[in-house]
Backbone as JSON Lines, residues from 0, in Angstrom:
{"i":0,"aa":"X","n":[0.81,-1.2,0.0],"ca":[0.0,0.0,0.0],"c":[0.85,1.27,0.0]}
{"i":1,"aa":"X","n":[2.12,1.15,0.45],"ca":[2.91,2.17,0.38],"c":[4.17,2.51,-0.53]}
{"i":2,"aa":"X","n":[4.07,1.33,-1.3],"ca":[4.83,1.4,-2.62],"c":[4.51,2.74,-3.4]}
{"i":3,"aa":"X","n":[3.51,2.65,-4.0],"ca":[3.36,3.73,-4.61],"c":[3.44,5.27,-3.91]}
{"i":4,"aa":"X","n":[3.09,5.07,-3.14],"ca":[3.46,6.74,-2.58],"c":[4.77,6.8,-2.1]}
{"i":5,"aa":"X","n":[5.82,6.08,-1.5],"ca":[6.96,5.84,-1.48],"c":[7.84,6.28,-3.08]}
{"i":6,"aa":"X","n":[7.31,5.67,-4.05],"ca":[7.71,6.27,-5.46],"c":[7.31,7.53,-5.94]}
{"i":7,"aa":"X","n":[6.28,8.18,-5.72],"ca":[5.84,9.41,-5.92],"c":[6.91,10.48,-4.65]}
{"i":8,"aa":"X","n":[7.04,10.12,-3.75],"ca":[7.94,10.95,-2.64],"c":[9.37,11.1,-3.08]}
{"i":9,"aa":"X","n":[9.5,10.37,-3.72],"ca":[11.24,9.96,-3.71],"c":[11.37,10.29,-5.16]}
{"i":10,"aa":"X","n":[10.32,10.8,-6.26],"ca":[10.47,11.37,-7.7],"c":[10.25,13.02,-7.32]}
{"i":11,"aa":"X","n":[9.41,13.28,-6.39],"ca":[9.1,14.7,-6.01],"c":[10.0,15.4,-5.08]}
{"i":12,"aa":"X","n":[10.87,14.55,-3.75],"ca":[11.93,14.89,-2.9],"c":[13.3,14.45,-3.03]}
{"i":13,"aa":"X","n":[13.6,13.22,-3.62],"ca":[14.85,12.93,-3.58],"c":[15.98,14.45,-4.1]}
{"i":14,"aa":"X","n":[15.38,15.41,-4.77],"ca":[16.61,15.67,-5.59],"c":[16.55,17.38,-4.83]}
{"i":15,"aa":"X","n":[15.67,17.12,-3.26],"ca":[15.5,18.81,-2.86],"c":[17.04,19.12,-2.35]}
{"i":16,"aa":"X","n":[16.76,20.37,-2.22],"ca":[18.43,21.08,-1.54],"c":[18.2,20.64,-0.28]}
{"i":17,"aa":"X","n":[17.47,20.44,0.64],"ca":[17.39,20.75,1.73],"c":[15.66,19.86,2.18]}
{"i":18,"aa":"X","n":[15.9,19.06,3.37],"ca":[14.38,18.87,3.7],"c":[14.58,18.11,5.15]}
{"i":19,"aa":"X","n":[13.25,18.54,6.22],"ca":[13.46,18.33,7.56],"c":[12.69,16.93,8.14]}
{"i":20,"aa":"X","n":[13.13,16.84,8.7],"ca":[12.06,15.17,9.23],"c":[11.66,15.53,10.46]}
{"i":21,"aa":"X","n":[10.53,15.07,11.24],"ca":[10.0,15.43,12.06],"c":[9.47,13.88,13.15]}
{"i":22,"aa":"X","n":[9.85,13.7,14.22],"ca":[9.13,12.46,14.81],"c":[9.87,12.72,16.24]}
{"i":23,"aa":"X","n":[9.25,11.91,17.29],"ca":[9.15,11.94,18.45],"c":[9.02,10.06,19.37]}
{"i":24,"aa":"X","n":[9.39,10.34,20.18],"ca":[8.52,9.19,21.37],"c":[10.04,7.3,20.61]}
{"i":25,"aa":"X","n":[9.25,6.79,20.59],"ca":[9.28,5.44,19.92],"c":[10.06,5.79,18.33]}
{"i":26,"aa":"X","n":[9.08,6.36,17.46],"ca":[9.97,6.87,16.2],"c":[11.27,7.63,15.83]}
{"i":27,"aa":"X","n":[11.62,8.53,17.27],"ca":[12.59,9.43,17.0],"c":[14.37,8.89,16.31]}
{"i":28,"aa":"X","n":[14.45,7.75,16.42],"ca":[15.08,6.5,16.45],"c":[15.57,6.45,15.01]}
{"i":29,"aa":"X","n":[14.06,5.89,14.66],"ca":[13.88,6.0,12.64],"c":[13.89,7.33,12.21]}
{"i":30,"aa":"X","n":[13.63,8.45,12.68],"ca":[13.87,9.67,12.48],"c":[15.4,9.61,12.09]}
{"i":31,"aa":"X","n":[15.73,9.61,13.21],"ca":[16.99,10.28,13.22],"c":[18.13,9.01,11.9]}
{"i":32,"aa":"X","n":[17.86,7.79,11.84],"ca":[18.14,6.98,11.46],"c":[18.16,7.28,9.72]}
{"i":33,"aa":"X","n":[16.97,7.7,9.27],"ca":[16.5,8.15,7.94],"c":[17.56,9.48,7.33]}
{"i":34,"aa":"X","n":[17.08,10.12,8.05],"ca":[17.52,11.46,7.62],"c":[19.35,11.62,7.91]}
{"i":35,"aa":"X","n":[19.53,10.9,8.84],"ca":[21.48,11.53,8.9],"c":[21.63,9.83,8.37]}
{"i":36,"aa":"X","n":[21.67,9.07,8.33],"ca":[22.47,7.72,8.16],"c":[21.74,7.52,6.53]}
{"i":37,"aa":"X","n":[20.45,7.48,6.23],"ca":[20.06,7.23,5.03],"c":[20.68,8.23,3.68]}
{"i":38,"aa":"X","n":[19.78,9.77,4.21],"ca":[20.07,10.74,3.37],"c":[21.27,11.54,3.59]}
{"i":39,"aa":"X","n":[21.6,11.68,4.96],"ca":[23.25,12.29,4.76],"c":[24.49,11.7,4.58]}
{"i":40,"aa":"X","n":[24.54,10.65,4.55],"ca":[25.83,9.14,4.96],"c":[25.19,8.99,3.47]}
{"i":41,"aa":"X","n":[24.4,8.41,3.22],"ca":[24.66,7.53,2.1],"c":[23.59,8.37,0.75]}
{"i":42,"aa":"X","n":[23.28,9.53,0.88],"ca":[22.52,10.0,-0.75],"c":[23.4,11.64,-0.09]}
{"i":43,"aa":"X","n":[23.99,12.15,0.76],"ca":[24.6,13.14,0.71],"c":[23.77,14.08,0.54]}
{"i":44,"aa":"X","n":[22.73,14.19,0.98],"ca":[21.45,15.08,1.09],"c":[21.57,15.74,2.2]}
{"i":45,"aa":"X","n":[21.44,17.64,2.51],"ca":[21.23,18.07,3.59],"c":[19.66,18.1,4.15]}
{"i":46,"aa":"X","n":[20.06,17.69,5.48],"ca":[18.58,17.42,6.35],"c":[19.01,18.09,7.22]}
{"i":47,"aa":"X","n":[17.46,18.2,8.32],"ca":[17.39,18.61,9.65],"c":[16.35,17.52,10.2]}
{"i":48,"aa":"X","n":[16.68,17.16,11.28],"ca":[15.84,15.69,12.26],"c":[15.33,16.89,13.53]}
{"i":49,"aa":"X","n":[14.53,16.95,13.92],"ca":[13.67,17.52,14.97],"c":[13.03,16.54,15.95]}
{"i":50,"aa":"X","n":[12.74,16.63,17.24],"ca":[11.67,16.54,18.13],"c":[10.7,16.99,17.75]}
{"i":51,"aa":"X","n":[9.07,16.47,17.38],"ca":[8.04,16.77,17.95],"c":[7.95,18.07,18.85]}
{"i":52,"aa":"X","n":[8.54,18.0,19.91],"ca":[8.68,18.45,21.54],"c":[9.37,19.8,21.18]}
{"i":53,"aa":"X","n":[10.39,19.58,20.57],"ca":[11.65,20.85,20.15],"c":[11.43,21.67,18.87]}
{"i":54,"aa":"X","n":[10.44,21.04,18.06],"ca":[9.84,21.57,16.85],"c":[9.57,23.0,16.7]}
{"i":55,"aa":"X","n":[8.83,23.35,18.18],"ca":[8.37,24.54,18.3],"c":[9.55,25.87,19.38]}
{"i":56,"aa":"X","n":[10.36,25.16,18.68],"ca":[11.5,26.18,20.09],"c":[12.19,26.54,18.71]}
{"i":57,"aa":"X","n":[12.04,26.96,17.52],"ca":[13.09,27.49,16.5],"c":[12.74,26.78,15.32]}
{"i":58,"aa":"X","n":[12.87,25.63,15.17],"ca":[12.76,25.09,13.8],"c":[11.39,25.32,12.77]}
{"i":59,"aa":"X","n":[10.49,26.12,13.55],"ca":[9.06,26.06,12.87],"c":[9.6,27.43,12.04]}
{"i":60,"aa":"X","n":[10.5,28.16,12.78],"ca":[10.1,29.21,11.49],"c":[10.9,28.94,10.33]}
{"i":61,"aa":"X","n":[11.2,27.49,10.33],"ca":[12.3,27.24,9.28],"c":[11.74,26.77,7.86]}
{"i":62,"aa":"X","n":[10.4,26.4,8.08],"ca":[9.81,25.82,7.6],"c":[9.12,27.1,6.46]}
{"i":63,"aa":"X","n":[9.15,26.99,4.78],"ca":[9.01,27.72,4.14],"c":[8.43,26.97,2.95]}
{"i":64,"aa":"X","n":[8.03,27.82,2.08],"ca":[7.5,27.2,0.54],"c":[8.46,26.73,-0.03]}
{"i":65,"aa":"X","n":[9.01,25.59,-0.44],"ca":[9.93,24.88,-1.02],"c":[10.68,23.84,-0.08]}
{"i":66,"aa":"X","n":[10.45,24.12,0.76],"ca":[11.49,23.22,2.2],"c":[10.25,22.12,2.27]}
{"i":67,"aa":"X","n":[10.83,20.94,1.66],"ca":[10.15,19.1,2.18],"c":[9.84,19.2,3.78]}
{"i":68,"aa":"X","n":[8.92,18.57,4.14],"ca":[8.95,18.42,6.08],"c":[7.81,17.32,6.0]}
{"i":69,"aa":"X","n":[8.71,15.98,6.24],"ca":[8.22,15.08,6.84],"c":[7.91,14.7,7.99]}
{"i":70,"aa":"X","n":[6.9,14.3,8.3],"ca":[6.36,14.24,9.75],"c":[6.39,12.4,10.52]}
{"i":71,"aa":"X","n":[6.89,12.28,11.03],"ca":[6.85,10.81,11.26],"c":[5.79,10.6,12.44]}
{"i":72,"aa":"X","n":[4.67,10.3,12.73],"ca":[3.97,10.27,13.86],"c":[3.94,8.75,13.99]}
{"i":73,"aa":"X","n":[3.6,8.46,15.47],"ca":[3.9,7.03,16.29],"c":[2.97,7.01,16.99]}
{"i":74,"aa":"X","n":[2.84,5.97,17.94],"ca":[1.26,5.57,18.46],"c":[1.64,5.52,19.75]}
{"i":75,"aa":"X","n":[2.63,6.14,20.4],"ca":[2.76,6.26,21.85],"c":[2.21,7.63,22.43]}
{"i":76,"aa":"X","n":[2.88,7.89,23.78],"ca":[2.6,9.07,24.28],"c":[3.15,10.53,23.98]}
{"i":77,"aa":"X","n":[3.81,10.1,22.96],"ca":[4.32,11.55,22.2],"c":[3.37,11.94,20.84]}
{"i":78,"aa":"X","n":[2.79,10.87,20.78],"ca":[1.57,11.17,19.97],"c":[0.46,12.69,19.57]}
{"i":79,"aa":"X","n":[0.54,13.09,21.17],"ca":[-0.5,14.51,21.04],"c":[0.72,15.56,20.46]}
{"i":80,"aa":"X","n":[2.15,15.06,20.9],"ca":[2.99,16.39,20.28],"c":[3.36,16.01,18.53]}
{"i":81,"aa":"X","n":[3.06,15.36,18.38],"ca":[2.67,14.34,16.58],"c":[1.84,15.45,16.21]}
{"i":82,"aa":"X","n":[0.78,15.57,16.68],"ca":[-0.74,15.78,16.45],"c":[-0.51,17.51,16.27]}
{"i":83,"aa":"X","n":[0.55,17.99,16.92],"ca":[0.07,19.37,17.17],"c":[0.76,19.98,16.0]}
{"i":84,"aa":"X","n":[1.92,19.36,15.89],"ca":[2.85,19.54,14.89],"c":[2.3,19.32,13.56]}
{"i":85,"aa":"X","n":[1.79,18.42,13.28],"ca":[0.87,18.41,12.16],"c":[-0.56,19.48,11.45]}
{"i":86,"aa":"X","n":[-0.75,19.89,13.08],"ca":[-2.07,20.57,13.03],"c":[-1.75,22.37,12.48]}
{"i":87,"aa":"X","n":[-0.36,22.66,13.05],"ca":[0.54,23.82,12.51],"c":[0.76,23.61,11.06]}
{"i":88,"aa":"X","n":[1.87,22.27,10.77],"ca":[1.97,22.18,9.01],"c":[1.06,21.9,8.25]}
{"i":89,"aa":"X","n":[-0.55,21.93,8.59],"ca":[-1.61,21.87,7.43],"c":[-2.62,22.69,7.93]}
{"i":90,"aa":"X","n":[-2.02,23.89,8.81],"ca":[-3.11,24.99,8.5],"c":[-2.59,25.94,7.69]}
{"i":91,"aa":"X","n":[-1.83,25.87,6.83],"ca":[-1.2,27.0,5.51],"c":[-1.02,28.45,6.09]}
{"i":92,"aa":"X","n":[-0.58,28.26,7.34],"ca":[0.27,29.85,7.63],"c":[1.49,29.92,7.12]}
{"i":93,"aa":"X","n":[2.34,28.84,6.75],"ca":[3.63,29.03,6.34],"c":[3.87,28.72,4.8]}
{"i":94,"aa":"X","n":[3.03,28.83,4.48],"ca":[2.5,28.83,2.57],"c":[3.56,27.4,1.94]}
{"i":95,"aa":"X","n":[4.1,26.64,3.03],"ca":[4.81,25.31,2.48],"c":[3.43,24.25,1.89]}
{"i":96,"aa":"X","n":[3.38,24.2,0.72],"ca":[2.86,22.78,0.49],"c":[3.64,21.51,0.36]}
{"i":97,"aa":"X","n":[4.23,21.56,0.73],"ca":[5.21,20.01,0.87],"c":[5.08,19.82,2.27]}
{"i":98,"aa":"X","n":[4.4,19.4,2.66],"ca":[4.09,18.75,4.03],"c":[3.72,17.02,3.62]}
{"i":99,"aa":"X","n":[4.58,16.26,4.6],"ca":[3.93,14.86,4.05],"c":[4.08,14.15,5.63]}
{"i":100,"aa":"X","n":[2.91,14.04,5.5],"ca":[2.8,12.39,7.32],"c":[2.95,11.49,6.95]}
{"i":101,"aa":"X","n":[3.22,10.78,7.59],"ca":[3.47,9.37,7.27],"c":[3.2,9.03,8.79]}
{"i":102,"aa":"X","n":[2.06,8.16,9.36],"ca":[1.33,7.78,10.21],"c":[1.87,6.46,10.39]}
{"i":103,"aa":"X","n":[2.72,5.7,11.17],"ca":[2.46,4.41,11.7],"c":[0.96,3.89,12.04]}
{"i":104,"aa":"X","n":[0.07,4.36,12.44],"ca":[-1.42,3.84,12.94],"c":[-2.1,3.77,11.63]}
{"i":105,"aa":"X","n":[-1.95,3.78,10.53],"ca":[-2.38,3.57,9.14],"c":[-1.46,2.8,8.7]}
{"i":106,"aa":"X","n":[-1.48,1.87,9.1],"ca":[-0.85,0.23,8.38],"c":[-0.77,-0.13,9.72]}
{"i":107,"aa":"X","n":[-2.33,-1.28,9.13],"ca":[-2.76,-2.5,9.97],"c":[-2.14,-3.41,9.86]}
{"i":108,"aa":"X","n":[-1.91,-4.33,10.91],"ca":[-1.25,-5.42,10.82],"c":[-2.13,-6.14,11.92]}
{"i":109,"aa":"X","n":[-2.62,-7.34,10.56],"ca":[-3.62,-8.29,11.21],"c":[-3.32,-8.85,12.53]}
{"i":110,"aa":"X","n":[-4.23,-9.48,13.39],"ca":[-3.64,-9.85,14.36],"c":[-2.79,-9.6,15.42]}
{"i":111,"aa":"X","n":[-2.47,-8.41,15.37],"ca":[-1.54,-8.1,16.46],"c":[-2.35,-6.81,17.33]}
{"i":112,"aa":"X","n":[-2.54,-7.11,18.5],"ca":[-3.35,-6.56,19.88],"c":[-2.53,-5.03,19.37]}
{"i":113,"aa":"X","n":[-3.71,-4.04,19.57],"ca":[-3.25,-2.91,20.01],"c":[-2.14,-1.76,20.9]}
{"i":114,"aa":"X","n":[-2.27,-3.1,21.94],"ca":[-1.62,-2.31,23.48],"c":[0.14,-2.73,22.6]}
{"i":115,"aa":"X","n":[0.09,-3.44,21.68],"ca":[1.4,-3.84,21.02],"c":[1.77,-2.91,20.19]}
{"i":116,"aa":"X","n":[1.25,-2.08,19.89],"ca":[1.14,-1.43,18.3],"c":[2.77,-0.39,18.42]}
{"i":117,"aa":"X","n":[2.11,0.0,19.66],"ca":[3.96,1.18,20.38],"c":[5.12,0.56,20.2]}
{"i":118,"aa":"X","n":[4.91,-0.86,20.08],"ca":[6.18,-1.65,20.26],"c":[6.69,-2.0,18.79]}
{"i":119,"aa":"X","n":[6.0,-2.29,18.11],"ca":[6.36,-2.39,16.67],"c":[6.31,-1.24,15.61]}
{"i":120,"aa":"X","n":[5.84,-0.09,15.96],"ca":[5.97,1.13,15.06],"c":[6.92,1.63,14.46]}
{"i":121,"aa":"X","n":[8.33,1.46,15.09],"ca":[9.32,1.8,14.19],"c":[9.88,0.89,13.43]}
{"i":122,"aa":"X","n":[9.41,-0.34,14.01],"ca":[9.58,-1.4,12.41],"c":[9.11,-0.99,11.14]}
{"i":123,"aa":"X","n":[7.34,-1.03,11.75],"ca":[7.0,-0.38,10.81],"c":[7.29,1.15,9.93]}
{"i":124,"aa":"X","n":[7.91,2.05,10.28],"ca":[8.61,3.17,9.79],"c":[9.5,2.57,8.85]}
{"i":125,"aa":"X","n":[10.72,1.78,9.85],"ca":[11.6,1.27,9.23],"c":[11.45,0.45,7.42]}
{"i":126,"aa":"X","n":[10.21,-0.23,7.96],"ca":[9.7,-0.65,6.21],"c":[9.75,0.34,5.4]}
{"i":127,"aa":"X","n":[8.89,1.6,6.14],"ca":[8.48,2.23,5.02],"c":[9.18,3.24,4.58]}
{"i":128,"aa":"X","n":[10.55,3.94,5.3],"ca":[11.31,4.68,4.56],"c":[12.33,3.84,4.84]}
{"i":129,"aa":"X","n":[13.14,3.51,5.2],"ca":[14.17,3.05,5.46],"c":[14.53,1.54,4.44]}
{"i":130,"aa":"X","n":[13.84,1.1,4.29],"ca":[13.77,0.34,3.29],"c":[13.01,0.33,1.78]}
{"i":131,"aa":"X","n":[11.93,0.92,2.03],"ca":[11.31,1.38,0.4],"c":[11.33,2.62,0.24]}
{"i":132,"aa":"X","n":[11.38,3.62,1.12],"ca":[11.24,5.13,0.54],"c":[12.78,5.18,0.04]}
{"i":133,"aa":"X","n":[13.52,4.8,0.94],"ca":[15.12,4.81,0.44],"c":[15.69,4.25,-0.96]}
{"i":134,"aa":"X","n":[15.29,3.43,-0.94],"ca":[15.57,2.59,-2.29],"c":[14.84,3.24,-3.61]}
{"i":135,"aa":"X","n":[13.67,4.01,-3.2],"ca":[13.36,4.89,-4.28],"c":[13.99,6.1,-4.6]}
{"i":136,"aa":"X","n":[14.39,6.26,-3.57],"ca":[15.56,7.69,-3.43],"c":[16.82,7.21,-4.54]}
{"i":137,"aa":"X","n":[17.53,6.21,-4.05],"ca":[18.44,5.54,-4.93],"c":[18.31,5.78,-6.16]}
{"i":138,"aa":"X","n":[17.3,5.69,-6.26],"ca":[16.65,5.23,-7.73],"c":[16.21,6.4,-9.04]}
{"i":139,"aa":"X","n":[15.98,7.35,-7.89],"ca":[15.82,8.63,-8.02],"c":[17.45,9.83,-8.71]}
{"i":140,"aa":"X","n":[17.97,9.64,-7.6],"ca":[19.38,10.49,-7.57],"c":[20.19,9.64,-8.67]}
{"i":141,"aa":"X","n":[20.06,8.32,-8.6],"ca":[21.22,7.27,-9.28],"c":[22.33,7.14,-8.37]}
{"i":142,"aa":"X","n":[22.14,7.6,-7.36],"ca":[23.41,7.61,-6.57],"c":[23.33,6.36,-4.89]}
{"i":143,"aa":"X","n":[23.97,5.54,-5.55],"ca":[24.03,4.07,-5.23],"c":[23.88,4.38,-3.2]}
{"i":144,"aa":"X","n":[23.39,3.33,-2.39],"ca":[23.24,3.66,-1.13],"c":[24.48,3.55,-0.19]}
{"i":145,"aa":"X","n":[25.52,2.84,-1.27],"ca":[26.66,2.18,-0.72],"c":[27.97,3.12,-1.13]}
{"i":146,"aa":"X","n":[27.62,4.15,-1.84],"ca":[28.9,5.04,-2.23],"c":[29.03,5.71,-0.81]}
{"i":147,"aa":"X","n":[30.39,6.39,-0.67],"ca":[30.5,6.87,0.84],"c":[31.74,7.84,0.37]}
{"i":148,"aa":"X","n":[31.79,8.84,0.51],"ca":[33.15,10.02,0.52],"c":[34.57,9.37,1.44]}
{"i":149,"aa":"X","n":[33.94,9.58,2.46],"ca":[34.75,9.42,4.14],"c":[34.48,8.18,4.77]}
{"i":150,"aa":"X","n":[33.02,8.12,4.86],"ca":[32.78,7.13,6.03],"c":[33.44,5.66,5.28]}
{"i":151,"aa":"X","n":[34.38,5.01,6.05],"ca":[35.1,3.85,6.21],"c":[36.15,4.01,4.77]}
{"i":152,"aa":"X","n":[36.55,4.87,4.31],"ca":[37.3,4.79,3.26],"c":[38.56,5.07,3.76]}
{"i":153,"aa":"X","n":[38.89,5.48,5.29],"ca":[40.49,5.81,5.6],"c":[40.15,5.93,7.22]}
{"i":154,"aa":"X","n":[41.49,6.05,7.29],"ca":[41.46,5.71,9.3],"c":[40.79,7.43,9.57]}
{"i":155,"aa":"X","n":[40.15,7.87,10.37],"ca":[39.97,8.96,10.87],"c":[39.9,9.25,12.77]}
């Protein structure tokens, strides 16, 4: 279900100057994981990774028409600061239309109890950028996930 919008993200963002990720609680993990290890280590893309929590102490006014801002929301108790953050990037005070969520609690997974859902959410992230949004990125730039400048090419 997330194939295709995974390919549409990564034909529309892979090739921005600049774009911020946003997540909290349980996700901050895959946050931070995506954006400096995916897109800065290995596609050489400048990012910014945020708190939820810290979102609103400076980085909101960073946020402009042309600047990507992905939102990673999770199903724990950082959830309402998910919620608020979202509720700022889609009321169009900051004239950015590139706002994109990406909801862990929208991809069901049969069978598995609720009170579980906190515990497996950044797997689930993990599927969905870290393994397919990324690989569309690849795919995007042409620029392989395994090329590296620095990292492990000499003693430092």
């Amino acid at each position: 279900r997330f194939e295709p919008r995974a390919e549409e993200l990564a034909k529309k963002y892979a090739l921005a100057d600049y774009t911020m990720f946003i997540g909290s609680g349980a996700l901050w993990g895959e946050t931070i994981l995506f954006s400096m290890c995916i897109l800065e280590e290995m596609q050489w893309k400048r990012t910014r990774y945020i708190t939820s929590a810290d979102f609103f102490h400076g980085t909101l006014e960073l946020v402009e028409p042309g600047v990507p801002v992905f939102l990673f929301m999770g199903e724990d108790e950082n959830r309402r600061l998910d919620e608020r953050v979202r509720a700022f990037l889609t009321r169009g005070v900051t004239g950015d239309t590139d706002i994109n969520v990406i909801d862990t609690a929208e991809f069901a997974i049969p069978g598995l109890d609720d009170e579980f859902r906190v515990i497996v959410s950044p797997w689930i992230l993990t599927v969905l950028v870290t393994d397919r949004l990324a690989r569309y990125y690849e795919t995007v730039t042409k620029h392989n996930l395994k090329y590296r400048r620095y990292y492990h090419q000499f003693d430092y």
